[in-house]
N, C-alpha and C positions, 0 to 999 in steps of 0.2 A: 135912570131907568134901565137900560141897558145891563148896567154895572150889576141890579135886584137880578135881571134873569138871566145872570150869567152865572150870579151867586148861586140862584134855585137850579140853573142847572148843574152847576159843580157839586151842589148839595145831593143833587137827585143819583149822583153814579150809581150803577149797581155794584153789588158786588163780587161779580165776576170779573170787575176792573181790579181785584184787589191785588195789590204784590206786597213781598216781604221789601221792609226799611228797615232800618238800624239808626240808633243816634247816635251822631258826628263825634268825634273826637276830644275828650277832656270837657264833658258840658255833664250838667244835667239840668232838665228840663221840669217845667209842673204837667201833669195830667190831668186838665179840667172838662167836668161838666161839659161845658158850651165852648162855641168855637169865638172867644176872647177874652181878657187879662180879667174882666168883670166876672168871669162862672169861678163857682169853689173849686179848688186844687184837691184830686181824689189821690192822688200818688205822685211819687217821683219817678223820673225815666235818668239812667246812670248812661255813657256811653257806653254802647256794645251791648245794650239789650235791641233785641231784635223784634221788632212790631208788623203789625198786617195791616195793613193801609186799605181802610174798609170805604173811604168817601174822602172828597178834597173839597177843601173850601176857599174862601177869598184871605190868603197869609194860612190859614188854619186848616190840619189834616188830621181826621179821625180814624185813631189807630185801634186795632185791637190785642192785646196781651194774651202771651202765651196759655195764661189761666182764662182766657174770656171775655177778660172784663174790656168795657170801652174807656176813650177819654180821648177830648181834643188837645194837638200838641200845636206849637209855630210849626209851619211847613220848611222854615229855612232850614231847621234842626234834624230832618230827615236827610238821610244819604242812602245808596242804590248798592253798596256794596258791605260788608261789615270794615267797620274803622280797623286801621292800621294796629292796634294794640291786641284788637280780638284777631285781625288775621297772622300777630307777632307768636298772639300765646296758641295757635289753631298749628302756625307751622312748629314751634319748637314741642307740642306734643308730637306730631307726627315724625319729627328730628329723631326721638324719643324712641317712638315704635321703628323709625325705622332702621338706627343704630343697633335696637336688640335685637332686631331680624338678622341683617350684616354679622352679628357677633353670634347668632343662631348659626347662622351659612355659612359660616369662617369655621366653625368647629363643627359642624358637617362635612366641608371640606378635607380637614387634618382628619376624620376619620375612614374619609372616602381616600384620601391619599395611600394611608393606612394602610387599608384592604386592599388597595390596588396592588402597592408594594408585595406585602403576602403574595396576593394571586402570582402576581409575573413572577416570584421566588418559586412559585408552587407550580407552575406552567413551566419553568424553566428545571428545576429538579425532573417534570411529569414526562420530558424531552429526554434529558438526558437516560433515564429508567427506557424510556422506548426507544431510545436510538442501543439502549444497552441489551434490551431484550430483543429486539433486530439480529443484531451478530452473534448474540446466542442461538436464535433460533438459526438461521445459517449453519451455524457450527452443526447444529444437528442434523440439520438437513440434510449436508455433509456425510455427517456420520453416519447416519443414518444407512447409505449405502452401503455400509461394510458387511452387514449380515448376507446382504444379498450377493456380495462378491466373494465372501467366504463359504457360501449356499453353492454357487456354479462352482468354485473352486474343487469341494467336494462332490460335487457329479462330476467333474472331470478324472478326477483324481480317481471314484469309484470306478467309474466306466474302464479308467485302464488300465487299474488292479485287474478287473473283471474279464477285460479282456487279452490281459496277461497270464490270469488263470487258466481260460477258455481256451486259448493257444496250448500252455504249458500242459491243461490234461489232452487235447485233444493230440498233442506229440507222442503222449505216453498212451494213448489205449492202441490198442492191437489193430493193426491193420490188414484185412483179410482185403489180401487182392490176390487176385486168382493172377495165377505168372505162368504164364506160358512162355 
């Protein structure tokens, strides 16, 4: 008696109790009607397909398929994680993606190297061109003074023609001094 409403109540779950199961390893199972070997068989279940576990019964768990449909399986044949060959072939795609990512980033790399190279050739020519235009402009800067010291040069130079001449005619004009 116990055993009936333990059964009704494992029958009654809701299902909000539902989680994903997967079938176990190198099996496949029948998908019946009812929960025992007496209900008709509506499909096969292969390992690695993955099911919604909608109610549990006494040995027998009613799953639901990716398309909808229902069907009772043995409960020993459910497992909480997907089987080792679905999580073999899940890693060696991801291997997959993520070897071509690597082999994307490698040659990202060589072309970042690349450009680096360039740059620092181009940063260090852009160096030399301004460490070169530096001592030119120097030089000029330099130079630059000469006009102004050839400028004073000739006021100098004016000044004492000028007052070379200033002397020389003021020698020669006549000098009225009254001579007692």
């Amino acid at each position: 008696m116990a055993g009936l409403g333990l059964a009704a109540l494992l029958l009654a779950a809701s299902p909000a109790a539902a989680q994903d199961s997967w079938v176990k390893d190198e099996v496949q199972i029948n998908l019946r009607t009812g929960p025992g070997n007496q209900y008709r068989i509506t499909d096969n279940l292969e390992t690695g397909d993955s099911v919604r576990i909608v109610q549990r019964g006494d040995g027998w768990t009613l799953v639901r398929l990716a398309d909808g449909r229902e069907g009772w399986v043995p409960a020993g044949f459910l497992m909480d994680e997907p089987p080792a060959a679905t999580r073999v072939a899940r890693m060696e795609h991801e291997a997959r993606e993520l070897q071509g990512t690597v082999t994307t980033l490698r040659q990202e790399l060589e072309t970042l190297r690349a450009a680096h190279g360039r740059l620092e050739s181009d940063q260090t020519s852009g160096r030399e061109r301004a460490q070169e235009l530096e001592a030119e402009n120097l030089e000029l800067k330099a130079g630059a003074r000469w006009p102004e010291w050839i400028t004073g040069a000739a006021i100098l130079a004016s000044g004492m023609l000028v007052g070379s001449l200033v002397q020389t005619w003021a020698s020669r004009r006549p000098r009225s001094r009254i001579r007692l």
